[in-house]
N, C-alpha and C positions, 0 to 999 in steps of 0.2 A: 224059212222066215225067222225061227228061234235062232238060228247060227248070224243071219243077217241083223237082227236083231242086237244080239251078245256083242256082236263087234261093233256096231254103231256107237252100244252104251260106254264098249271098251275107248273106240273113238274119242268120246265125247269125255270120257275122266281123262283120259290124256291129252286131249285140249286144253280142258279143265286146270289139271295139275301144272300147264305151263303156262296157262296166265297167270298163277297164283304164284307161280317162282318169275316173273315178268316185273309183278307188282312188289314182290318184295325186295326186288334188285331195285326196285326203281326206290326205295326204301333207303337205300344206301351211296344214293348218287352226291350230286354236287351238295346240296340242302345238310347232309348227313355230316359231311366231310368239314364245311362249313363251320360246324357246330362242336366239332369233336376237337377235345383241347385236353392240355397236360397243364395244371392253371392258367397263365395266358401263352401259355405255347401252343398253336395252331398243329394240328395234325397232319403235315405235308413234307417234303425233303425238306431239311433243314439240319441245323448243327447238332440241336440236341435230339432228336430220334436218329439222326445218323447213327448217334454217338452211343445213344441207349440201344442199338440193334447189334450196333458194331460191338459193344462189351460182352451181350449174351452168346455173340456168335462164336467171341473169345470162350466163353465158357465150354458152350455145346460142344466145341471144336476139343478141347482140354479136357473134359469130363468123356468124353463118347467117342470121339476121332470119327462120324460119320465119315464114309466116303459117300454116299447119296441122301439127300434130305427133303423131307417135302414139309412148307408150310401150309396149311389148312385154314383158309381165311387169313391170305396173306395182305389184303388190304393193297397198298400203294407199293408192297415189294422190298420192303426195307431190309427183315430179314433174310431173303433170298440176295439183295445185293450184296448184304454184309457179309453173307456166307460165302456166295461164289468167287466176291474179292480175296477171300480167306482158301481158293482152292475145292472147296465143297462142290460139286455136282447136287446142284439146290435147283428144287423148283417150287410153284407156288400156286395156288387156286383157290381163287373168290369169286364169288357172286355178283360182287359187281366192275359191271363194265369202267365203269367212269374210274375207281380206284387202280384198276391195272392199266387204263388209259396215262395215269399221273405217274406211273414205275418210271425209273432210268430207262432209255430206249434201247440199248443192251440186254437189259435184263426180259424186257415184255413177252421175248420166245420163247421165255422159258416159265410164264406165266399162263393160266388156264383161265376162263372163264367159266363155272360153273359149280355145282352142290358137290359139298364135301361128303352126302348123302351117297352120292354116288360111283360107282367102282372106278381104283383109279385104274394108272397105263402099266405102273408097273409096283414092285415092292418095293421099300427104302429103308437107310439103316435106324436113320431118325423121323418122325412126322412131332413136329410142334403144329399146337392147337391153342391159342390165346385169343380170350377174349369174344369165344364165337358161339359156344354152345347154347350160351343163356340167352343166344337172339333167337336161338330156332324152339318149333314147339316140342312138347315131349318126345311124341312118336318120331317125330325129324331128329333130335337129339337122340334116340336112340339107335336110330336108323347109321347118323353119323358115326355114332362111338364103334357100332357093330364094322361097319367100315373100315375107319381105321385101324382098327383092331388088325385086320384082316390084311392090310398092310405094311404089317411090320411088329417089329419085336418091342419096341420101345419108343414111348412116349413122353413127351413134356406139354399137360397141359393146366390152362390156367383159366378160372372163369368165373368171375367174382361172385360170393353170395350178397353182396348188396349194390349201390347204386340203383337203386328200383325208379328213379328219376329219371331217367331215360326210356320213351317208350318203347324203344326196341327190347326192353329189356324182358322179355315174358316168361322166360324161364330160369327163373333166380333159382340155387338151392345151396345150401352149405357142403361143403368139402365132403362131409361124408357120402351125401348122394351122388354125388358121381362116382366115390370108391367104390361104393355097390354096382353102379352101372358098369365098369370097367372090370371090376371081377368076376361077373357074370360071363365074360369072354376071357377068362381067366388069366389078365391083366390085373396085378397086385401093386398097391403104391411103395415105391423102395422107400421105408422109413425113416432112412438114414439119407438119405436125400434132401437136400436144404436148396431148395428153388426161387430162394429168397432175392435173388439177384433179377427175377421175374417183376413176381410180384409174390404178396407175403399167402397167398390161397395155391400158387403154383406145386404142382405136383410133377413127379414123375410116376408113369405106370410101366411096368415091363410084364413082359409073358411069363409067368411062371407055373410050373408043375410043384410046388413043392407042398408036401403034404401039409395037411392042416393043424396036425400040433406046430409044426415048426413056425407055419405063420403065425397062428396066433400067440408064439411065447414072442417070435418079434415085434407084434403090433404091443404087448404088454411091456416089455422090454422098453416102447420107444414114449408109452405113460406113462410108466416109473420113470426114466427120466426127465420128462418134461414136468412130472410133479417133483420132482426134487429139484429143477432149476426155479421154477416160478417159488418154492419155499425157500430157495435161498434169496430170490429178489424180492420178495416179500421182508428177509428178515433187513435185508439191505434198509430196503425203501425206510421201515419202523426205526432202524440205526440213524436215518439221516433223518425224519421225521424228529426224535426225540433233538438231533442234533439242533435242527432250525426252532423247535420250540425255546432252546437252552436259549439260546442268543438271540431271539426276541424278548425271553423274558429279562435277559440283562437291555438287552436295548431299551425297552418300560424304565426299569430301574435308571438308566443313564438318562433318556429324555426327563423323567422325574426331578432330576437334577442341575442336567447343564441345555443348551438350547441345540434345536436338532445341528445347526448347523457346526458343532464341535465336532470333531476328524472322527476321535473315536468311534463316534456313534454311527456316524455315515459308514464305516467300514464294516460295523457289527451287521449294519442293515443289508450293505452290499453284499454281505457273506452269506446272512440267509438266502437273499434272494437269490443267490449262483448255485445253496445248495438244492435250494426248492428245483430249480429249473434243471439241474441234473438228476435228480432223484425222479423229475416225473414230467418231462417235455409239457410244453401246453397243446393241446387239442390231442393227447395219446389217453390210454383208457386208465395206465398207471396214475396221469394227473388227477383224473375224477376219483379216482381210490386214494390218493393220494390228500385229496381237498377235502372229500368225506371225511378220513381217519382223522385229521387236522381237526375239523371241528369235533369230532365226537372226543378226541383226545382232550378240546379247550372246555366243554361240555365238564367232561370226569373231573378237569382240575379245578373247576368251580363252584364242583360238588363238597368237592375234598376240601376246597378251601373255608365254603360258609359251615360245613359239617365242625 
């Protein structure tokens, strides 16, 4: 009765466990796809994801020369078509049905249905992982990472710590938590790896044995430089700040005198405004540092001036 028992209950969590991977496929069907946009670019075959898949697959191919690849939450197949156009022995497995239903009809055989959670068919040189970890929950995210791990030498994954506006989105964490998860199977991020052509949280992990002084003077290695570049764009940014204050304050002085619409003055104005917008794009985080320093800078010289 205890053995008949045990198995029933075993039964019943693995019924369990697959309505709940049933319901969450159904999570990502037509509704999902729907909704999912690059600003008003629709997330379907089209010119610009062709375009965006086909550049990274230029990369992978350039940086790695995969001869086997597997995407992990390949969605609609973009990068496996881009790949396999490119020669790659690429395959690809998602969760949902209706996204691999929408793949190139060529490509669909070589496409899986199912949890990246789960052990694959075989090893490969590459596995990319975009955009998928931060849907699943911890113990699933871990389950995944252990997996893939398990699968190969070297990774490219990418998974944003914000958009928390999406409610797929349940497992937000910053860059560092996943380095932690991915070293724990002794997958190290190459630091010297610039993933940027991804997106700007993309990383690479590889398998490494290397002892732990050595990592850690590369992880140090790769903040010293990153603080020595942000101090130079720092001194940058203050150079061109000082610059745009200089020529607005002759522009004061020139409106004072002549009316806006005399050449000079329009020119003076147009020059701050080209160097504002180089020095600090609008909606980047240089801007808001940028707009702050500005006024605390008009602040000081107001001081200075009634002092």
């Amino acid at each position: 009765m205890e053995i008949a028992a045990n198995t029933a209950g075993g039964a019943d969590a693995t019924e369990g466990a697959a309505a709940r991977e049933r319901a969450v496929a159904a999570d990502y069907g037509e509704g999902y796809y729907a909704n999912y946009a690059a600003g008003d670019v629709v997330y379907e075959r089209n010119a610009h994801w062709q375009g965006f898949f086909g550049s990274i697959a230029d990369r992978l191919i350039a940086d790695f020369a995969p001869k086997t690849a597997l995407d992990a939450g390949c969605a609609i197949g973009l990068l496996v078509e881009a790949l396999r156009d490119r020669g790659v022995d690429a395959e690809g497995i998602d969760f949902s049905e209706f996204a691999i239903a929408r793949a190139r009809v060529d490509i669909r055989p070589h496409l899986t249905i199912g949890s990246i959670t789960d052990a694959f068919q075989r090893r490969y040189d590459l596995i990319t992982c975009f955009e998928v970890l931060e849907h699943l929950s911890m113990p699933d995210a871990d389950k995944a990472i252990a997996n893939l791990c398990a699968f190969t030498d070297d990774l490219i994954v990418s998974s944003t710590p914000m958009h928390y506006r999406d409610p797929t989105h349940t497992n937000i964490h910053p860059q560092e938590y996943w380095t932690e998860r991915f070293a724990r199977h002794g997958f190290l991020r190459d630091v010297d790896y610039d993933a940027n052509y991804i997106a700007p949280w993309a990383a690479r992990y590889h398998r490494s044995s290397a002892p732990i002084h050595r990592v850690v003077a590369e992880y140090d290695r790769a903040y010293a430089r990153m603080r020595f570049e942000l101090q130079e764009r720092n001194a940058v940014v203050m150079e061109q700040m000082r610059e745009i204050e200089a020529l607005r304050a002759r522009l004061d002085d020139l409106e004072s005198r002549a009316g806006w619409s005399k050449r000079p003055v329009a020119r003076i104005a147009r020059r701050a405004d080209d160097l504002a917008i180089r020095a600090a794009p609008q909606g980047t985080m240089r801007h808001d540092l940028l707009r702050s320093a500005y006024h605390g800078l008009q602040r000081l010289l107001r001081r200075r001036t009634h002092d």
